[in-house]
C-alpha positions in Angstrom: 0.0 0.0 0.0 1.5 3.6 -1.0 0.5 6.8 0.3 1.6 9.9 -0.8 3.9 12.2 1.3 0.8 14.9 1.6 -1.6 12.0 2.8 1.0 10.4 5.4 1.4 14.4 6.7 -2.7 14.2 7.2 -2.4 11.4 8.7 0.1 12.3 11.1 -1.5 15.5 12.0 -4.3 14.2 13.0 -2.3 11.2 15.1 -0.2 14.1 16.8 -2.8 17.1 17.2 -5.8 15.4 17.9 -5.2 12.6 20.5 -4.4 13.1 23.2 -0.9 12.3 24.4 -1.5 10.0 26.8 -3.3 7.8 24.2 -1.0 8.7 21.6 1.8 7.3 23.6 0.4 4.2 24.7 0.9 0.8 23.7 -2.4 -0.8 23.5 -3.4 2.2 21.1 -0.8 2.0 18.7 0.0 -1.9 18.7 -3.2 -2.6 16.4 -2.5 0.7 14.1 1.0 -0.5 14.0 0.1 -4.2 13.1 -2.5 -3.1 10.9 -0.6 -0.3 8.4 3.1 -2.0 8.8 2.2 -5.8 9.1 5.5 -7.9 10.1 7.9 -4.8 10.6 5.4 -3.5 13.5 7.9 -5.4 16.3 10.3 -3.3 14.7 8.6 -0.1 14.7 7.3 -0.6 17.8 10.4 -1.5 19.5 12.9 0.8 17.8 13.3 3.5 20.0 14.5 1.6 22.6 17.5 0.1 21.3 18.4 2.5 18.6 21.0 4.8 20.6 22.5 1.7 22.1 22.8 -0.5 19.0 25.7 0.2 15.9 25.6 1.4 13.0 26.1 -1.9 10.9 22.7 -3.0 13.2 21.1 0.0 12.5 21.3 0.0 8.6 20.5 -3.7 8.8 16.9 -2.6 10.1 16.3 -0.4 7.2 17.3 -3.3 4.6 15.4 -5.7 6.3 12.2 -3.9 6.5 12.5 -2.0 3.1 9.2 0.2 4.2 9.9 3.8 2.4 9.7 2.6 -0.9 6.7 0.3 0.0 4.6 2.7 1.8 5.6 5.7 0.1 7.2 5.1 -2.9 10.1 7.5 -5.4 9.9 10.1 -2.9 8.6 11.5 0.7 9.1 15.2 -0.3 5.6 16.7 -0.4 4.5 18.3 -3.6 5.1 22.3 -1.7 8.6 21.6 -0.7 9.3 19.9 -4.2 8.0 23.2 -6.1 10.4 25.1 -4.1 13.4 22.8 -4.5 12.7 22.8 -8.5 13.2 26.3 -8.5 17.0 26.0 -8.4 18.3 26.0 -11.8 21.8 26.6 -13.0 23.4 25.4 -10.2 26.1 23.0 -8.8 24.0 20.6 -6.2 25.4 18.1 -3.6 22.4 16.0 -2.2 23.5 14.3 0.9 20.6 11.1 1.9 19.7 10.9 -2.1 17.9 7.8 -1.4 16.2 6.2 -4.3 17.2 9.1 -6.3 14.4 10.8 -7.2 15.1 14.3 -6.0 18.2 14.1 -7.4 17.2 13.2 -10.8 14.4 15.8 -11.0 17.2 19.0 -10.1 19.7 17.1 -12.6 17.5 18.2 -15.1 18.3 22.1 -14.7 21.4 21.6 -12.7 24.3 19.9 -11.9 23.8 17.4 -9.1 25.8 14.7 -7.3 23.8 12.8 -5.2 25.3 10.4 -1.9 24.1 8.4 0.3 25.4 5.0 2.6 24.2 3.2 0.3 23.3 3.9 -3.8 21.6 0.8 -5.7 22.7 0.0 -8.9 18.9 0.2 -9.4 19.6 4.0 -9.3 22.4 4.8 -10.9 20.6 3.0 -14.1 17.6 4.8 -13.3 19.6 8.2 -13.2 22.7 7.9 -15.6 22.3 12.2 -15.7 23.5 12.2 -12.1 27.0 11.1 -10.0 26.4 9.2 -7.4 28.9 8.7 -4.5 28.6 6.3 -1.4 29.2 8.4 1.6 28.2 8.7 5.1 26.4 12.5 5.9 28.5 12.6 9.4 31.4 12.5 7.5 31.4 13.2 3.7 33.9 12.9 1.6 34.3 16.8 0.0 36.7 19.4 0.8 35.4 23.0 3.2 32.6 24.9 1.0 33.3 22.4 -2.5 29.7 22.1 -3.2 27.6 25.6 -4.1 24.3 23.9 -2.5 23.8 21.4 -0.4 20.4 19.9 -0.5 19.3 16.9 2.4 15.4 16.6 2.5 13.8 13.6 5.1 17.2 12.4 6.7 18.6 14.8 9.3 15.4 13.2 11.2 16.9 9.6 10.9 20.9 10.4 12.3 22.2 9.1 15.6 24.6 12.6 15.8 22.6 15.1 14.6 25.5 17.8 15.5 27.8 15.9 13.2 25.8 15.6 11.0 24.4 19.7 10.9 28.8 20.3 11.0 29.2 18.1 7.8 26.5 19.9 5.8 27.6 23.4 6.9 31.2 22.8 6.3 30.9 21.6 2.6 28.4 24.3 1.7 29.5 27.0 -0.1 26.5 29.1 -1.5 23.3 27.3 0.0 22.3 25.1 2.0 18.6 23.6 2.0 16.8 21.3 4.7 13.8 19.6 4.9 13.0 17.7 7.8 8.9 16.9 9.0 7.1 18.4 11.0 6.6 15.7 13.8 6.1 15.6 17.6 8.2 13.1 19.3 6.3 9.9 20.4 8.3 6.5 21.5 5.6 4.9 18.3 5.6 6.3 15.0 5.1 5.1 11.3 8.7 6.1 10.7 12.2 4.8 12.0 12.9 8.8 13.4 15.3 9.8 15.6 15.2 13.3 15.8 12.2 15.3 15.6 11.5 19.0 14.4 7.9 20.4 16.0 8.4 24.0 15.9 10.1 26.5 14.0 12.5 27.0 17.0 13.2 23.1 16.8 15.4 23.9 14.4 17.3 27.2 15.2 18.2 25.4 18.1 19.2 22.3 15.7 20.4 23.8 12.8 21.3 27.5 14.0 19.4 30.6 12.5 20.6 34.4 11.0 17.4 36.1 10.6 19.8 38.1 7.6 20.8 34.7 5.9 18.3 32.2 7.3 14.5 31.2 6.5 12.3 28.7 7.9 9.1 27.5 6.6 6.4 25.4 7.0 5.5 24.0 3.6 2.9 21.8 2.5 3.5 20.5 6.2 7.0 20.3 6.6 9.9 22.3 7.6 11.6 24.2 4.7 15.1 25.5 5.9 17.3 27.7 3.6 20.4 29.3 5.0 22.7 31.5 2.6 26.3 31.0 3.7 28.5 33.8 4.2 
């Protein structure tokens, strides 16, 4: 079953805003949702929080292989169709996009600029997909580029999955020369959610405190229902 980004944000929304938190929160209330809309990954989902800080990294990208949801339940992409018309306005430019994923991002800015796209792990699956792009297998908490080497630096639905979000906030800001652009949701932090999170973003001050914020070289906005950050580097 796929949903689309701006369905799983209504979804969500009404999970978060409307129940109450100590329902929200609770086992017996989220057990049958879980079962019901993830099947035999609920365990996982259910569970995940509570080893995820104490587990490695090897263990913790074995989980995402092993329960191969994203593509399932939401297919190419999880960047709503708001955030995406904004993103496609770049044109002419040099873009790194760190947590490329399946690619699809990627591919669509290849078409008006020039985009490298990394991630842990790239498919082969991909790189056929998106010949028009250069792929490299890199880890965001350490990437393999030299200080401010890429104009713009593009990461949309992965800062909210990182064990060291500093390191990985230092990484992005390092590299970036011009631009750099951030999407993370728009979530409330419960132990059970539909999606293997570690970090969560609920208000706009979430993420000066996260990602830092210049009110002369920084915007944030909630688009389509996510958190649209663009910082101009100085």
């Amino acid at each position: 079953m796929r949903v689309s980004r701006n369905v799983s944000i209504a979804v969500q929304y009404v999970l978060d805003q409307l129940v109450p938190p100590i329902v929200r929160d609770s086992k017996w209330f989220m057990t049958p949702l879980m079962k019901f809309v993830l099947k035999r990954n609920a365990h996982d989902f259910m569970t995940f929080k509570d080893w995820v800080f104490k587990t490695s990294d090897d263990e913790y990208g074995a989980l995402y292989e092993r329960t191969g949801l994203p593509e399932e339940l939401q297919g190419d992409t999880d960047v709503n169709d708001a955030c995406m018309r904004e993103l496609l306005k770049l044109e002419g430019r040099k873009i790194l996009e760190v947590g490329c994923g399946r690619g699809f991002v990627a591919g669509k800015l290849a078409e008006k600029n020039k985009v490298t796209g990394c991630d842990i792990i790239i498919a082969d699956s991909v790189r056929e997909k998106y010949p028009q792009v250069e792929f490299v297998e890199a880890n965001i908490e350490k990437l393999p580029y030299k200080d401010k080497s890429c104009d713009v630096v593009v990461t949309t639905h992965t800062l909210e999955h990182v064990k060291d979000l500093p390191a990985a906030v230092r990484e992005l800001k390092r590299v970036a020369k011009k631009d750099l652009i951030i999407v993370v949701p728009k979530q409330r932090p419960y132990k059970y959610t539909f999606s293997l999170h570690t970090q969560f973003f609920p208000y706009d001050w979430s993420l000066e405190a996260a990602f830092g914020f210049d009110p002369e070289t920084t915007t944030i906005r909630n688009l389509g229902g996510d958190w649209y950050y663009h910082q101009k580097i100085k």
